[in-house]
PASEBA-1860 file (N, C-alpha, C; in nm, 3 decimals):
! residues 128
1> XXXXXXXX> 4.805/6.445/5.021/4.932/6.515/5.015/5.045/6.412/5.000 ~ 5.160/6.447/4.937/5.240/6.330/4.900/5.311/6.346/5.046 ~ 5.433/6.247/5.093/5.511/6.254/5.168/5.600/6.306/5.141 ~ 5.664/6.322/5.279/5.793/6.416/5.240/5.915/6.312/5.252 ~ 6.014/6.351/5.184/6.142/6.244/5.193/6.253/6.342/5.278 ~ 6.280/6.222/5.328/6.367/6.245/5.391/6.528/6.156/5.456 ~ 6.612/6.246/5.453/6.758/6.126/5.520/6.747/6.046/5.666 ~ 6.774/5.945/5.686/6.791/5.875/5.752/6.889/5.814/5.812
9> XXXXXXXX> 6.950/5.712/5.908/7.068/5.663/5.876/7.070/5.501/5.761 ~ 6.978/5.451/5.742/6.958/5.376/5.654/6.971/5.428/5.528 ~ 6.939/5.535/5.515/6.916/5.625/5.346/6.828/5.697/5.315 ~ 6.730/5.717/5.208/6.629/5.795/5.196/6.490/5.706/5.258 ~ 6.367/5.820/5.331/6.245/5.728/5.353/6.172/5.821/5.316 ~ 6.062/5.768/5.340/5.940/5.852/5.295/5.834/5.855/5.464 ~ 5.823/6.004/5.502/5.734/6.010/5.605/5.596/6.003/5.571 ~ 5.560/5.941/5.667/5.344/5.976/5.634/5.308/6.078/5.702
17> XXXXXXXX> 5.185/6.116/5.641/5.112/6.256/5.695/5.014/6.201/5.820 ~ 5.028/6.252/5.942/4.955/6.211/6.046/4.971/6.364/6.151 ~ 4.831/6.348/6.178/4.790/6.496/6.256/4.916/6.540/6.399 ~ 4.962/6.609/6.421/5.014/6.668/6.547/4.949/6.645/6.647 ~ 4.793/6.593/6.680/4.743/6.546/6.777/4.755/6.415/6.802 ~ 4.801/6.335/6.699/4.836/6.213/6.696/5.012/6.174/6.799 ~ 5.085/6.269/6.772/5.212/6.256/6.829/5.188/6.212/7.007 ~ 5.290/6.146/7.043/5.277/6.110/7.193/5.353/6.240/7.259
25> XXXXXXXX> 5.310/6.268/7.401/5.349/6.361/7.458/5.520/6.315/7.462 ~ 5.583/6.204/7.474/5.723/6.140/7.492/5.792/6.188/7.372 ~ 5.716/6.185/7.257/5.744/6.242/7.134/5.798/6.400/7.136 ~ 5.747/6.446/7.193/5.706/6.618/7.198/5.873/6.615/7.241 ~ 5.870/6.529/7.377/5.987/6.581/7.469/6.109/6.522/7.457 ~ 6.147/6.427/7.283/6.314/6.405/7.316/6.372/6.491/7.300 ~ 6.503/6.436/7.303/6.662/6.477/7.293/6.659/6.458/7.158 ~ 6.818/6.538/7.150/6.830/6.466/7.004/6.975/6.526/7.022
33> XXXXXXXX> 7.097/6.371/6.983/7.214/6.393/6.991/7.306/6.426/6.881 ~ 7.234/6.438/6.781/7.312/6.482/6.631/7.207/6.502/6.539 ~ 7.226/6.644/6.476/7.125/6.702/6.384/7.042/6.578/6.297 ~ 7.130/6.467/6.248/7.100/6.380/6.147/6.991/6.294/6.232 ~ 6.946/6.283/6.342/6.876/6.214/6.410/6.728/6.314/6.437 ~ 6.762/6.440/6.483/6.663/6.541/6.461/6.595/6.569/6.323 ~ 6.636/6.610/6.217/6.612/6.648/6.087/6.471/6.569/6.029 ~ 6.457/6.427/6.056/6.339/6.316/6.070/6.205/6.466/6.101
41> XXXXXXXX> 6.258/6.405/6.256/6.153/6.519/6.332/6.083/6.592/6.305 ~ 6.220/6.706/6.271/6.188/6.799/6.196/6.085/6.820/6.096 ~ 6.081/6.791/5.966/6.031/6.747/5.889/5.893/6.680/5.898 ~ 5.840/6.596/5.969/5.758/6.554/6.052/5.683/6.688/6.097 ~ 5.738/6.793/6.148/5.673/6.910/6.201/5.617/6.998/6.111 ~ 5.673/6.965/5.968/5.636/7.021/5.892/5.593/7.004/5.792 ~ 5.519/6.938/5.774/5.415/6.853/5.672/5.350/6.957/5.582 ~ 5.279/7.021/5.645/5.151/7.073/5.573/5.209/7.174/5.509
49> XXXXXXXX> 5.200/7.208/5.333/5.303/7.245/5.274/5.241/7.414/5.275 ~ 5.128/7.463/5.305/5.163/7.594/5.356/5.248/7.612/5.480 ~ 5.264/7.566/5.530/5.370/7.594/5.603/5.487/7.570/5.597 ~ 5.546/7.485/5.518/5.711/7.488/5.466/5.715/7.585/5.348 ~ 5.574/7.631/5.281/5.621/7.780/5.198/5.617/7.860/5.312 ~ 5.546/7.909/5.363/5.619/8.038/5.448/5.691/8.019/5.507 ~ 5.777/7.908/5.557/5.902/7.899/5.620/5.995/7.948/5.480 ~ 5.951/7.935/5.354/6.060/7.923/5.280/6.055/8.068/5.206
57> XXXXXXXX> 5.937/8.122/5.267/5.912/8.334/5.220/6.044/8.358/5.351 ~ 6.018/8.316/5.491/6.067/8.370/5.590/6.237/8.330/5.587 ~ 6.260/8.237/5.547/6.406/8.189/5.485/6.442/8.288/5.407 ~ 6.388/8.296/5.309/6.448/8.381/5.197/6.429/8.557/5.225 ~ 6.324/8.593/5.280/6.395/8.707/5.363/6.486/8.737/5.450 ~ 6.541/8.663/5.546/6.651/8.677/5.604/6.786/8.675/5.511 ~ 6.785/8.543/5.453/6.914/8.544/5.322/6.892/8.697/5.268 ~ 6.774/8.741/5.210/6.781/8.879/5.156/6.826/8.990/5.245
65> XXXXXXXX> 6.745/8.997/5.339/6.807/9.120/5.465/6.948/9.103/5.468 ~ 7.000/8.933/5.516/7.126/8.948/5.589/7.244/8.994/5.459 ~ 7.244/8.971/5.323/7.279/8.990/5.216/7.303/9.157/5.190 ~ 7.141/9.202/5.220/7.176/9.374/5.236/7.268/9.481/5.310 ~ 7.256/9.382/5.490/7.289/9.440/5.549/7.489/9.416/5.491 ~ 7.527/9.319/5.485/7.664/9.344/5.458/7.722/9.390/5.354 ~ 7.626/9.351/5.283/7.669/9.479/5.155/7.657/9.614/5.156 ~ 7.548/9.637/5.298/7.566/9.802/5.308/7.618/9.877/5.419
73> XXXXXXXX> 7.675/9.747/5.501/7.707/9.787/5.656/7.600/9.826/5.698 ~ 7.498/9.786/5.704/7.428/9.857/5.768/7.354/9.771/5.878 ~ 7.420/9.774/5.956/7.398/9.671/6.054/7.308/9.662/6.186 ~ 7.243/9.804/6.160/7.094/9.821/6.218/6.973/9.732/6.148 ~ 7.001/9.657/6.026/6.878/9.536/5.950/6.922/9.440/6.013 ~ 6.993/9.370/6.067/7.032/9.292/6.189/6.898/9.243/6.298 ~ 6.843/9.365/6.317/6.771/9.316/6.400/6.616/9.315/6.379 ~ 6.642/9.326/6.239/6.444/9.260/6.177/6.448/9.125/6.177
81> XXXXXXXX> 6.597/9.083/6.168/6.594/8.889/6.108/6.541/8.849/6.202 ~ 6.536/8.809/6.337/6.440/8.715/6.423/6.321/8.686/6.360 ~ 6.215/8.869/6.308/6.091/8.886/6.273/6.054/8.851/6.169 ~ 6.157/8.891/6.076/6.162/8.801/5.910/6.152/8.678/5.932 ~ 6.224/8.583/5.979/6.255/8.443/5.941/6.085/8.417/6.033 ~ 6.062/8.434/6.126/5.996/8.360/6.275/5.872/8.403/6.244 ~ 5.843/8.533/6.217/5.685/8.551/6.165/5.637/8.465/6.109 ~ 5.679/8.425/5.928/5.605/8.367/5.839/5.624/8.219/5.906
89> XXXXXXXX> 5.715/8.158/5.970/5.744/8.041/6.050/5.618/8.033/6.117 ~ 5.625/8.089/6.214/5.473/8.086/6.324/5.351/8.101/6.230 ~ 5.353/8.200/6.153/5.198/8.189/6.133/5.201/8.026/6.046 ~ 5.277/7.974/5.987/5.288/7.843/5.950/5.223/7.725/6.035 ~ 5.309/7.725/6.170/5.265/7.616/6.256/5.109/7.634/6.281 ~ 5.114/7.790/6.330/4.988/7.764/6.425/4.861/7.824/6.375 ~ 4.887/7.857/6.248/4.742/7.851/6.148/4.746/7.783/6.040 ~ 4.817/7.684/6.017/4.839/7.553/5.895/4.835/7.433/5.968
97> XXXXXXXX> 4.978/7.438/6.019/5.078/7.327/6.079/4.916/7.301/6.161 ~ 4.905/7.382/6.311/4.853/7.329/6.430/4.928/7.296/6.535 ~ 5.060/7.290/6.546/5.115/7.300/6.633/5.238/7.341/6.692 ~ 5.346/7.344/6.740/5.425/7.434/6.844/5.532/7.442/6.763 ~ 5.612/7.544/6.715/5.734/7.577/6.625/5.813/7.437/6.717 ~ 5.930/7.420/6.612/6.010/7.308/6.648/6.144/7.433/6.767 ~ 6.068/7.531/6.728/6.198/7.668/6.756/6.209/7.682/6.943 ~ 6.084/7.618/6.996/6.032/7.630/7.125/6.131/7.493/7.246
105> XXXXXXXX> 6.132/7.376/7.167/6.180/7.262/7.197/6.312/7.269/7.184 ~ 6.360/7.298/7.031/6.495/7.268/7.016/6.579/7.366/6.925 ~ 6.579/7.463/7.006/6.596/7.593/6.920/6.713/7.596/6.811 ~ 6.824/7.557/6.853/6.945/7.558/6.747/6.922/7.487/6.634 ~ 6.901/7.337/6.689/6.864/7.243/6.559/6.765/7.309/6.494 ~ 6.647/7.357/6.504/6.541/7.416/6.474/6.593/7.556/6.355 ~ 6.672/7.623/6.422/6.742/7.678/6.329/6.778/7.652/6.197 ~ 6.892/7.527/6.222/6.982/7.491/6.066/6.865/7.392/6.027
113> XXXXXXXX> 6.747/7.301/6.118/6.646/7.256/6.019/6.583/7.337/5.930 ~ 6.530/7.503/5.954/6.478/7.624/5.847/6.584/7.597/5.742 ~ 6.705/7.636/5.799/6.775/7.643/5.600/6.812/7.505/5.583 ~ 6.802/7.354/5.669/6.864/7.274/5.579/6.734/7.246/5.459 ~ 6.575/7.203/5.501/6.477/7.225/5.441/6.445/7.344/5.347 ~ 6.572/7.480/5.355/6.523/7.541/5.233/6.556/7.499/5.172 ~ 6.680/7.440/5.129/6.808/7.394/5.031/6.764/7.264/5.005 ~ 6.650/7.172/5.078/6.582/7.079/5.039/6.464/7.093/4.981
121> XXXXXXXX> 6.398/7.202/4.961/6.294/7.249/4.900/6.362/7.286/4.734 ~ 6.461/7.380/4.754/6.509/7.435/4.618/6.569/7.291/4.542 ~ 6.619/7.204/4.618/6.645/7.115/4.505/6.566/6.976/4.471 ~ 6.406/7.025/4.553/6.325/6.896/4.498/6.336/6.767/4.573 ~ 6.409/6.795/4.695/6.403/6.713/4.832/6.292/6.690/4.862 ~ 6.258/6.807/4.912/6.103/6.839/5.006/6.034/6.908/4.902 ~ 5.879/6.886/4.895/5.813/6.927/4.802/5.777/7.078/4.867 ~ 5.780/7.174/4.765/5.724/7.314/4.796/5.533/7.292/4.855
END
């Protein structure tokens, strides 16, 4: 599988593919004080490229739902998005990936990492 690229504060790198059982438990459990320091991580979590496509089915259904709902007021589709985006997410990690959504650890960042990696997928950042 090729690597995935990614920003840094040096510039662009290239991550290697190494199993989730490989990670140190210290690993599992930082901090992270600015998205640009997380995003690495991130990415890292998501290697195995069935699983950054269904992050990127579960991305693009929410953009679609949330798109519907304001164009139709209808603001009862509001509350499929958790299930849209997080379904195809999960079944990603933990029947591809192998291990724990990044959504469990670090939920917000975890968030804008789903769409910053879509918008890195659509433009040939991150490989589909």
């Amino acid at each position: 599988m090729a690597p995935i690229v990614t920003a840094c504060s040096e510039g662009w790198t290239k991550l290697s593919r190494h199993s989730a059982a490989e990670q140190s438990p210290v690993e599992n459990l930082r901090t992270f004080e600015r998205f640009a320091d997380f995003y690495p991580y991130y990415l890292q979590e998501h290697r195995d490229s069935t699983c950054r496509r269904l992050h990127f089915v579960g991305t693009s259904l929410v953009i679609a739902i949330m798109a519907i709902a304001l164009l139709s007021a209808n603001w009862v589709l509001l509350y499929v998005l958790p299930l849209a985006g997080y379904t195809f997410a999960w079944i990603g990690h933990f029947f591809f990936e192998k291990n724990r959504p990044a959504t469990f650890k670090h939920p917000f960042y975890s968030l804008l990492g789903d769409f910053v990696m879509y918008k890195d997928m659509l433009i040939g950042r991150v490989p589909f």
